[in-house]
VMD Tcl script that draws the C-alpha trace (Angstrom):
set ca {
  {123.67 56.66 -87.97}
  {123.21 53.77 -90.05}
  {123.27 51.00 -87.64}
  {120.99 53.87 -85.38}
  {118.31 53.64 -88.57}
  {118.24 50.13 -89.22}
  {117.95 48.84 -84.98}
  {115.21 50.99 -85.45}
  {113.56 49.44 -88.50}
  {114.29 46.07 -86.77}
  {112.51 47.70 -83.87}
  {109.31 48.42 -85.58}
  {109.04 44.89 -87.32}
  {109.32 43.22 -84.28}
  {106.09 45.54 -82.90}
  {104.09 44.86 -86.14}
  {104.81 40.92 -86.05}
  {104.25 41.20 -81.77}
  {100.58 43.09 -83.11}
  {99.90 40.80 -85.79}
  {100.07 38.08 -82.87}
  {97.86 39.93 -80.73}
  {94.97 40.15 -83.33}
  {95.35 36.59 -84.05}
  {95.30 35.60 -80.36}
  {92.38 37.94 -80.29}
  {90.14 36.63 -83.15}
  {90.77 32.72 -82.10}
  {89.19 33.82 -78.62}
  {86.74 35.63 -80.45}
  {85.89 32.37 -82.24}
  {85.92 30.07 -79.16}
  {83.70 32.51 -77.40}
  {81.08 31.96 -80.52}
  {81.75 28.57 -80.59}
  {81.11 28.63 -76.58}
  {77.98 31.10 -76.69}
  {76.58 28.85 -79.63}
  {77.46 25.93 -77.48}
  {76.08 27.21 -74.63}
  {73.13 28.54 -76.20}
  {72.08 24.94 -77.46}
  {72.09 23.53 -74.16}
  {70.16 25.77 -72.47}
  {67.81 24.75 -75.02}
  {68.15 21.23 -75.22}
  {67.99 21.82 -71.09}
  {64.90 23.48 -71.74}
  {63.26 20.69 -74.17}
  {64.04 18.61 -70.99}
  {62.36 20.82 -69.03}
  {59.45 21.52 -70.75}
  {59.19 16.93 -71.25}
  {59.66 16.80 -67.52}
  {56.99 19.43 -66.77}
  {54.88 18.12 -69.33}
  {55.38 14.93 -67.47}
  {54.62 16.51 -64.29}
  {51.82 17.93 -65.61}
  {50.14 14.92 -66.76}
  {51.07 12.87 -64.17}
  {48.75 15.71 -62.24}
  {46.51 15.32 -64.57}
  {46.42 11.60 -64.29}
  {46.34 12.04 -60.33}
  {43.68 14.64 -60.49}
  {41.27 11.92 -63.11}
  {42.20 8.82 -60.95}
  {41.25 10.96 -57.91}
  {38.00 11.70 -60.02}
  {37.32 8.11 -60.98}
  {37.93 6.96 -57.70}
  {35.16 9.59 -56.21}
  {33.56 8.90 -59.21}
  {33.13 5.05 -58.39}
  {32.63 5.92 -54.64}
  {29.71 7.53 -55.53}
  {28.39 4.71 -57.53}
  {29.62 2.30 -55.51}
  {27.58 3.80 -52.57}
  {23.86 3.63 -54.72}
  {24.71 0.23 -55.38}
  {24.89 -0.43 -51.66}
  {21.54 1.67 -51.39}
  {19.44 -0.28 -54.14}
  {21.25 -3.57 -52.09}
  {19.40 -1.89 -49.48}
  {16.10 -1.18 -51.50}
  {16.20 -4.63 -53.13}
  {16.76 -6.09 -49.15}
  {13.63 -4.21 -47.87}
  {11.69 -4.98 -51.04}
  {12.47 -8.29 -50.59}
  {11.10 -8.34 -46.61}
  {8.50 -6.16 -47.85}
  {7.31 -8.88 -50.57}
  {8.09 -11.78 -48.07}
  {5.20 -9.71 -45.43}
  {2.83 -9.47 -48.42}
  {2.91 -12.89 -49.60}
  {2.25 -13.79 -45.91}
  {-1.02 -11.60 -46.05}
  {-1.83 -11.87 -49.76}
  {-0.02 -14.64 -51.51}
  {-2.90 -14.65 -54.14}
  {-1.85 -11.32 -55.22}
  {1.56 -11.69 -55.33}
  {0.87 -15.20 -57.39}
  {-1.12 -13.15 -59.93}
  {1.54 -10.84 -60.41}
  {4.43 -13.17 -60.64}
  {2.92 -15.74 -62.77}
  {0.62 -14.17 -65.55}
  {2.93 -12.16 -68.31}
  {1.20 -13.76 -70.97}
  {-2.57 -13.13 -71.43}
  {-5.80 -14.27 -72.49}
  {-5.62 -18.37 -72.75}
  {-1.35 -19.06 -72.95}
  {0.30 -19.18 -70.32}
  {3.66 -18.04 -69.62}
  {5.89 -20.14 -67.14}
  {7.72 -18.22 -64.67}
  {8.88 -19.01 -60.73}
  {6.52 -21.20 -58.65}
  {3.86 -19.64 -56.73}
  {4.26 -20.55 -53.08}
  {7.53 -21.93 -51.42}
  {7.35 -24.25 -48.00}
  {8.11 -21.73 -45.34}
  {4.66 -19.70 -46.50}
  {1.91 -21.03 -43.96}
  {-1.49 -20.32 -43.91}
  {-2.28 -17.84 -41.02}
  {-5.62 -20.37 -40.52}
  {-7.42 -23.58 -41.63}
  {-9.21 -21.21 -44.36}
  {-6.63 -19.34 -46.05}
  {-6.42 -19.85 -49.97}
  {-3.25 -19.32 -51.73}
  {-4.39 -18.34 -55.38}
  {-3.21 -20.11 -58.78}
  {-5.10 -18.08 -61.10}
  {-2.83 -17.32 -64.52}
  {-5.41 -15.12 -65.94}
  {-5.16 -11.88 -64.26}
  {-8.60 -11.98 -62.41}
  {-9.01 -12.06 -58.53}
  {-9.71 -14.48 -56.15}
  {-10.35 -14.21 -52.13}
  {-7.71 -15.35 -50.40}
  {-10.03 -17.12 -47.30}
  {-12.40 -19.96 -48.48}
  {-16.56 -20.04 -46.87}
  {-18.89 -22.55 -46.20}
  {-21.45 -21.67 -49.05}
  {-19.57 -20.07 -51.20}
  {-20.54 -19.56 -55.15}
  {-19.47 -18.35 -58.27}
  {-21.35 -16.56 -60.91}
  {-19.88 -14.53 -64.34}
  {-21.18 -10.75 -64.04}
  {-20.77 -8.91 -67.83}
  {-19.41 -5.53 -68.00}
  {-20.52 -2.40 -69.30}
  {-20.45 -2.35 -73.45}
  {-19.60 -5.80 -73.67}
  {-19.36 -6.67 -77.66}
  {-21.94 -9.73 -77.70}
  {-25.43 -8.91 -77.07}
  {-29.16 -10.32 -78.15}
  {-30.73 -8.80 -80.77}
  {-34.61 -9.16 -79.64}
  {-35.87 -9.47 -83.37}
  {-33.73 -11.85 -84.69}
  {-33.59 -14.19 -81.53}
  {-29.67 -14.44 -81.81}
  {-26.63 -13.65 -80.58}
  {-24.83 -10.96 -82.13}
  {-21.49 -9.51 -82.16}
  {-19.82 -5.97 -81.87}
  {-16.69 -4.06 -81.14}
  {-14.90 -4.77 -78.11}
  {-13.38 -1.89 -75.92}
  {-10.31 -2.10 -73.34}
  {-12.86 -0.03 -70.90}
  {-14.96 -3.42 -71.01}
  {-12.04 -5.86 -70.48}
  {-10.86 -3.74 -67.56}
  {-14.11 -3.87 -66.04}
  {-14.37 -7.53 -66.14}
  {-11.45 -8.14 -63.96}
  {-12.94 -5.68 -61.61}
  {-16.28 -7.30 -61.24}
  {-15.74 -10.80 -61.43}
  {-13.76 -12.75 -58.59}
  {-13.37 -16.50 -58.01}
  {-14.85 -17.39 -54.28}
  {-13.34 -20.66 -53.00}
  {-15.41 -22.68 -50.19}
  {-13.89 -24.55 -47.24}
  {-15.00 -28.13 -49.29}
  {-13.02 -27.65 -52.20}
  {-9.84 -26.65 -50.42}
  {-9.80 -29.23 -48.38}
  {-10.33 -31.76 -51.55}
  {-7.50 -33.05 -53.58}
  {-7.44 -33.47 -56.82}
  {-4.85 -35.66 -58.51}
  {-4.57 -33.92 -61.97}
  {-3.06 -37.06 -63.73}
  {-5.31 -39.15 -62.75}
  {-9.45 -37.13 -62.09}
  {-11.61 -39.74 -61.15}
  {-14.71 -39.62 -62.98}
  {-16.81 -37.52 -60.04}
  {-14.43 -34.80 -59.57}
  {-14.44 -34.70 -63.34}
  {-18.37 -34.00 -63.38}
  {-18.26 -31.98 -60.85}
  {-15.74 -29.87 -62.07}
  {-17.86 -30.59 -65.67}
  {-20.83 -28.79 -64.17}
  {-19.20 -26.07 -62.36}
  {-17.80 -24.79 -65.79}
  {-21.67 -25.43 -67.47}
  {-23.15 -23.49 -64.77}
  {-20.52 -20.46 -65.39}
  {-21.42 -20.73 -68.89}
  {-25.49 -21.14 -68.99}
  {-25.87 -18.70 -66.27}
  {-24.07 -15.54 -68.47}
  {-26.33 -16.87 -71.88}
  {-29.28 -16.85 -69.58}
  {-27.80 -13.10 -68.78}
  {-27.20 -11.99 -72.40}
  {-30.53 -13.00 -73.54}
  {-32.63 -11.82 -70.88}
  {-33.48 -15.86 -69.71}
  {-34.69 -16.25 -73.81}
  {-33.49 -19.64 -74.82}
  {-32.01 -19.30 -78.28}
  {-29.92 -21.99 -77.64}
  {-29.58 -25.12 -75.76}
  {-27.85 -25.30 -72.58}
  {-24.45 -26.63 -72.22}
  {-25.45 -30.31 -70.68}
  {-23.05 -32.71 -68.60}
  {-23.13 -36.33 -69.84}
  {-21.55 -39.05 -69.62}
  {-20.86 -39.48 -73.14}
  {-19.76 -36.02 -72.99}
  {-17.32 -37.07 -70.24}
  {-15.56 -40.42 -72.03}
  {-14.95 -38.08 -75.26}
  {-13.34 -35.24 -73.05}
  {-11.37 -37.60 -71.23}
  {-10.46 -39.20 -74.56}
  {-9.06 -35.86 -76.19}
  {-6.81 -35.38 -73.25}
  {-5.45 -39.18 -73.86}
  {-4.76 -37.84 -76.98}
  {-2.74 -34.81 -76.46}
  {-1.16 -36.64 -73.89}
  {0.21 -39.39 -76.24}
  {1.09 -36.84 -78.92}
  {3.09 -34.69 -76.18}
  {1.01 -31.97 -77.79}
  {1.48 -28.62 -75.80}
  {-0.78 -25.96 -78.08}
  {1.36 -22.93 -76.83}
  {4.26 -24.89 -78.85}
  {2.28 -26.47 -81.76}
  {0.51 -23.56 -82.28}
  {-3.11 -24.66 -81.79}
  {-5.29 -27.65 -81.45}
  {-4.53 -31.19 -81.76}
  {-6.91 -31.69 -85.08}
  {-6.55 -34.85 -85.49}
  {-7.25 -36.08 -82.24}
  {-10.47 -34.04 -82.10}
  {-11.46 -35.82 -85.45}
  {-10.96 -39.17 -83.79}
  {-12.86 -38.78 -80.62}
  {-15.54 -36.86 -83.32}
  {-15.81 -39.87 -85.50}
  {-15.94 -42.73 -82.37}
  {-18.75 -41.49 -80.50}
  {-20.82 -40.67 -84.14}
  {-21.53 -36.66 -82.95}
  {-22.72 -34.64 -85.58}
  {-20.34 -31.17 -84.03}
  {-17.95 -30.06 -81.89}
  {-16.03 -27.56 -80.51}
  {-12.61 -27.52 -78.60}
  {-11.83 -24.39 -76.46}
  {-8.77 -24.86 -74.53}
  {-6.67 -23.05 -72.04}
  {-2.87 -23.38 -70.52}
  {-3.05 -23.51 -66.24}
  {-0.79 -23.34 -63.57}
  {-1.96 -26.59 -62.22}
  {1.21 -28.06 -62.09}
  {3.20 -29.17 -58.85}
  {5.64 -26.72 -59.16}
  {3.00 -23.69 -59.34}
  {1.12 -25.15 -56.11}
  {2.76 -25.26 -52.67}
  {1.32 -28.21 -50.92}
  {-1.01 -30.88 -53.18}
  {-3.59 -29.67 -55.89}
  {-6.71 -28.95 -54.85}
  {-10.44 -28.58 -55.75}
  {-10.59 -25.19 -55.39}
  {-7.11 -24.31 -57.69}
  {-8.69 -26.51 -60.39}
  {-11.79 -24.32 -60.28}
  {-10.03 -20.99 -59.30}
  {-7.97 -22.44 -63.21}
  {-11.51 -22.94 -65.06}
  {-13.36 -19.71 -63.57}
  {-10.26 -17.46 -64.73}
  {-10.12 -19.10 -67.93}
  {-13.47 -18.71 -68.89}
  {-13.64 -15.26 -67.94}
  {-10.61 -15.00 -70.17}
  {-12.22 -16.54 -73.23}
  {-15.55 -14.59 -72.77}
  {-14.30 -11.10 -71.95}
  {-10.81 -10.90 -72.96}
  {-10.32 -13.06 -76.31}
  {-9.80 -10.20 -78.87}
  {-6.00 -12.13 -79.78}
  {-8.74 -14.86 -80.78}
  {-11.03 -13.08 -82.65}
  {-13.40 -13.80 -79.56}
  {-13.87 -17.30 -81.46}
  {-13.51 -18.70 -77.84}
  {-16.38 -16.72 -76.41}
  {-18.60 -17.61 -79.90}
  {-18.11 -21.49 -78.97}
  {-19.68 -20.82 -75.29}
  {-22.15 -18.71 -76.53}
  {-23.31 -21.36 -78.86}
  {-22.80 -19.40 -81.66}
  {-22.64 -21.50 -84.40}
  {-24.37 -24.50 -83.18}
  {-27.27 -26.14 -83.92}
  {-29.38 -24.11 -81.63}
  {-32.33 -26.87 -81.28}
  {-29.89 -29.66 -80.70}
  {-29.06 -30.60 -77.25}
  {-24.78 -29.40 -76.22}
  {-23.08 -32.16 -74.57}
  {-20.59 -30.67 -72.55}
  {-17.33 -32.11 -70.80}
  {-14.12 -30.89 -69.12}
  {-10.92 -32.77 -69.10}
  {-6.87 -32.08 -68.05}
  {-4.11 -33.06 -69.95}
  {-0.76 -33.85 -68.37}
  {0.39 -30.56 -69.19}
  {-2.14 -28.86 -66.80}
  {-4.03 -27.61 -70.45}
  {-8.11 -27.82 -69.95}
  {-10.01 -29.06 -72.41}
  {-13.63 -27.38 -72.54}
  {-15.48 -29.90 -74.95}
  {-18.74 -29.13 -76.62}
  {-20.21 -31.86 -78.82}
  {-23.41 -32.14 -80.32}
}
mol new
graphics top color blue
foreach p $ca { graphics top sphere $p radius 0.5 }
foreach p [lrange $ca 0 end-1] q [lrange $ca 1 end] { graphics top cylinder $p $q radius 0.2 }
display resetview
């Protein structure tokens, strides 16, 4: 009974140290399955970091295909009005080419005249070889004032200075003068309208060697310019003389051709030095024992790289008739002091005016009035 008793207290250790086993066996696995499931858990996520870098990556790089697709159109579509204003500038360019054929004098004016009034602006020459006159009378214009010329030369042609409407000088009947206003941009318009340089078939078909005028061409080109300038006094004042026409002489000449000498040996350009060579004036003033002058003086294109072909008569006046109808009607950025000194304003008005034209080296013309 005893032995019976104790086999089966030996029999119920053994099944407590057999469960005690089993829920150690059990809580290990429970462990490793934590351990696992935690394991596992952060690798789906790391799996997912990866996933959400490569579809952020294949997002942008869809992105990036989608903008370089963009650019590409959106450089296409520049590209293409490039090739269109290629296009534009190609037909302009024909277009231009026709019109300087027909009209070279216009397209001259516009090309060569940003600057206004007296200084001249340098730009691209006016005329290359391959332009040809259509006939023996075509003119190819040089003006750098802004005012019109026709483009075929005549037999008789003439010149003349016509004054538009509220022009700022006028002559005051009671006092027997000249007198001065207020100049409007309605009157300086007009003036380009109604005055136009007319060329004949003699002058084009006269050269002129600029560096060297011999003494005729100078008077003739002398009294061309008095003419311009008596005719619009004898306008202003109804024919009433209250001054003393601008006369050629040969005085008049030597001291004009004297002042260019000058300006030639000082290398003085006025649109650099800023005005008149003063001192040069003085000396030519003081040789020839006048008693007054006046200098008014204007830039040209009468250069050979302005003129296609070999200066002529006609450019040289075409430069004169556009500069004095810059001096007389559009001189406001000179306080019209250009247009006074033609006018005679200023001058002894019982005293004869010696008048004489010259051209410096630099194509400037010098407009001398001496008494």
């Amino acid at each position: 009974m005893r032995k019976l008793k104790a086999f089966s207290l030996l029999l119920i250790a053994m099944t407590v140290t057999l469960f005690a086993g089993s829920i150690s066996e059990t809580h290990l696995a429970a462990n490793a399955q934590t351990t696992e499931q935690a394991h596992h858990k952060k690798k789906p996520a790391k799996k997912a970091k990866k996933a959400s870098k490569t579809k952020h990556k294949k997002t942008t790089k869809k992105k990036k295909t989608v903008r370089k697709h963009a650019k590409k159109t959106t450089k296409a579509k520049k590209k293409h009005p490039k090739k269109n204003k290629k296009t534009t500038k190609a037909k302009k360019k024909v277009t231009t080419k026709k019109k300087a054929k027909k009209k070279a004098p216009k397209k001259v004016v516009r090309k060569n005249t940003k600057a206004k009034k007296l200084i001249i602006s340098s730009t691209a020459p006016v005329a290359t070889s391959t332009m040809k006159a259509p006939d023996s009378n075509y003119y190819q214009s040089v003006d750098g004032f802004n005012y019109p010329s026709d483009d075929h030369a005549t037999p008789n042609a003439s010149d003349t200075l016509n004054i538009p409407a509220g022009y700022l000088f006028s002559f005051d009947a009671n006092t027997k003068k000249m007198v001065q206003g207020t100049a409007s941009d309605e009157s300086i318009d007009q003036s380009r309208q109604i005055n136009t340089f007319h060329p004949s078939t003699a002058d084009i078909n006269t050269k002129v060697n600029i560096n060297n005028i011999s003494t005729d061409q100078q008077r003739q080109l002398s009294q061309y310019a008095a003419n311009l300038v008596n005719d619009l006094r004898h306008k202003l004042a109804n024919n009433y003389p209250y001054t003393q026409d601008l006369t050629v002489t040969d005085r008049a000449l030597k001291a004009a051709t004297d002042v260019a000498i000058g300006y030639n040996n000082d290398n003085w350009d006025f649109t650099k030095k800023g005005g008149h060579d003063v001192s040069v004036l003085d000396d030519v003033f003081a040789a020839n024992n006048f008693t007054a002058y006046g200098e008014n003086i204007a830039g040209s294109l009468l250069t050979n790289s302005y003129i296609n072909g070999p200066v002529t008569m006609a450019n040289v006046k075409e430069s004169i008739y556009g500069a004095i109808c810059a001096m007389m009607f559009d001189d406001a950025s000179s306080d019209w002091g250009h247009a006074a000194n033609f006018l005679g304003i200023g001058f002894d008005s019982s005293a004869t005016q010696e008048f004489g034209i010259s051209i410096d080296k630099m194509g400037q013309i010098h407009f001398e009035i001496y008494q």
